[in-house]
Structure formats: C-alpha cells, structure tokens
C-alpha positions in Angstrom: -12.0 13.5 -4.3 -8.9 11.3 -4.6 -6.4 11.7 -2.1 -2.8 12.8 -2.9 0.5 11.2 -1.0 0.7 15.4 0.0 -2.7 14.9 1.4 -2.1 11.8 3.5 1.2 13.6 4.5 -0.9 16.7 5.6 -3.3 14.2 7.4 -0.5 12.6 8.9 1.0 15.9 10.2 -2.3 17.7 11.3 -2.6 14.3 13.1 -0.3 14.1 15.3 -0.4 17.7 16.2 -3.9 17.3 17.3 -2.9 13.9 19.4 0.1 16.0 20.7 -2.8 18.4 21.4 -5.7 16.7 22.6 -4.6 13.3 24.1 -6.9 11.6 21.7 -6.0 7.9 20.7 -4.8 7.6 16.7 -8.4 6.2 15.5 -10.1 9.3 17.3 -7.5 12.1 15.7 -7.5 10.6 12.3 -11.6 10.6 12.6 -11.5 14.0 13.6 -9.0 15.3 11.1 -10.7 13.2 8.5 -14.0 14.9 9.0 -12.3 18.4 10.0 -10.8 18.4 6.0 -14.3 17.0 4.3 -12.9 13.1 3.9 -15.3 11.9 6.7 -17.0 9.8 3.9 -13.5 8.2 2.7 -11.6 5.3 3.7 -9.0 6.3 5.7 -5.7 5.7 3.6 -3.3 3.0 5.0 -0.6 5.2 4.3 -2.0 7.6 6.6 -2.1 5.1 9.3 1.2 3.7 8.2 2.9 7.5 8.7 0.5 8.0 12.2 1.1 4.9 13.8 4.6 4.4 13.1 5.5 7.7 14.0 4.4 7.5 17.1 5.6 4.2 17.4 9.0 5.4 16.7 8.5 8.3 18.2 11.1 8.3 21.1 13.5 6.8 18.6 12.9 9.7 15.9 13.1 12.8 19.5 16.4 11.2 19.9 17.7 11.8 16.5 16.4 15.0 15.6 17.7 16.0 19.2 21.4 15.3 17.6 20.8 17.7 15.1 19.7 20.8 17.3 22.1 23.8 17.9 22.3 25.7 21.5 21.5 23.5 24.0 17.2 23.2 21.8 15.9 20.6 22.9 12.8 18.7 21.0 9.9 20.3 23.2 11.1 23.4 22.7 10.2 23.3 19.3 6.8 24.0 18.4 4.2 21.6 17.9 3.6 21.8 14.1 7.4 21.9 13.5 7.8 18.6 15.7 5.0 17.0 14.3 6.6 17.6 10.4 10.0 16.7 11.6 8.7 13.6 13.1 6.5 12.4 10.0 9.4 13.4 7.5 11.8 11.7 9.6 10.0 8.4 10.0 8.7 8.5 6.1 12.3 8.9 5.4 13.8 5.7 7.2 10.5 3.5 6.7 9.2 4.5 3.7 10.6 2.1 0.6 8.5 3.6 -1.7 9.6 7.3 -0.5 13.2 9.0 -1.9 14.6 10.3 1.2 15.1 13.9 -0.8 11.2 13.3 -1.7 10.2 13.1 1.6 12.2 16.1 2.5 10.8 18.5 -0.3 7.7 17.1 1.0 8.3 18.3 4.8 9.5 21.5 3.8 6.1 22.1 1.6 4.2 21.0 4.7 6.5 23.4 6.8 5.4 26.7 4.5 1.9 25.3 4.8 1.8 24.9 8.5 5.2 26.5 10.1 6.0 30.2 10.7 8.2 31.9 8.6 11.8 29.8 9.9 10.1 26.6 9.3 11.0 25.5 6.1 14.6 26.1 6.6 14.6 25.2 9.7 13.1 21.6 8.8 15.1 21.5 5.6 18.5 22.0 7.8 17.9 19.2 10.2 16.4 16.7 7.8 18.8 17.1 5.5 21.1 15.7 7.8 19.6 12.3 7.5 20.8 11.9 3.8 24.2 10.5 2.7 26.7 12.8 0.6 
C-alpha cells in the first residue's frame, strides 16, 4: 500500500490523540497506530515523524496561538482531544511545512476534522486556522 500525505496526516493526528491519551512516548504511539491501521510492516514515513515530533515540540507554542483565536473565555483543554490534536498538526504543518500551502494544509485539517470530529468540527477548525493565513 503506498501511503498518501492524507495518510501520514491521519497518522499524525490519530497520533497524538493516543499520546494525549495514553502517555506513550512518540516511537510507542506511532508503533501502535502503525500497526492499529495495517502499516505495521512499513517504514514509518519521515513526514509522519516530522508532523509528530514537531508538533509536540512546538506544542506549547502552537496552545498559545490557537488560544488567541478562541471566543468566550475557551480555553485549549476545553476543546476535545481529536479537535486539538487536528488543530495542532494543521497549525504546525502550516508554519513548518515548505512543501505544504498553508490553504492546503487547511483543506487538509478540515477533511481530517469530518473524519474524526463531531458535527462543529470542520467549521470549527476551518474558523480558527483560517486565521493563520494573510488576506
């Protein structure tokens, strides 16, 4: 199977929900997700590690600016997990990402958003990602 950018950007996401979730280190979530979506036998991408480990690198960085963009006093851990996780890996794909048109990376999120999120997701992430993008 040949793994898609969407792929490694549902990786990345289902990720760091699970480290949010489990405590696990990086190595042991990606593992685990790997095997979880029937990639055990594949490398693991670098851009997957690129989007894990630099998103939680950045990850107090990326909180902070998000936290800008939230209306009535929401802060980020009110937010729920899968939403936090997208905003993060869109966010960080978005400012690190050379490769990556910001507006790419958003249609991205919000596609990751109808996969995982509830019903408010995708406009929800749309609206405070969009925020990131000149004019």
């Amino acid at each position: 199977m040949i793994i898609t950018r969407h792929n490694i950007r549902e990786l990345a996401v289902q990720t760091l929900f699970s480290i949010e979730t489990t405590k696990d280190d990086p190595d042991t979530a990606i593992a685990s997700v790997m095997e979880l979506s029937d990639l055990a036998e594949q490398d693991v991408p670098d851009y997957l590690n690129f989007l894990v480990s630099g998103t939680i690198e950045k990850q107090d960085e990326l909180d902070a600016s998000i936290s800008k963009h939230l209306k009535n006093k929401w802060t980020i851990g009110r937010l729920s997990r899968i939403d936090r996780a997208i905003l993060r890996v869109g966010l960080f794909e978005m400012e690190n990402s050379l490769e990556v048109p910001k507006k790419v990376a958003i249609n991205e999120a919000i596609e990751l958003a109808g996969e995982f999120g509830d019903k408010d997701s995708k406009a929800f992430i749309n609206g405070i990602l969009s925020n990131f993008v000149e004019g």
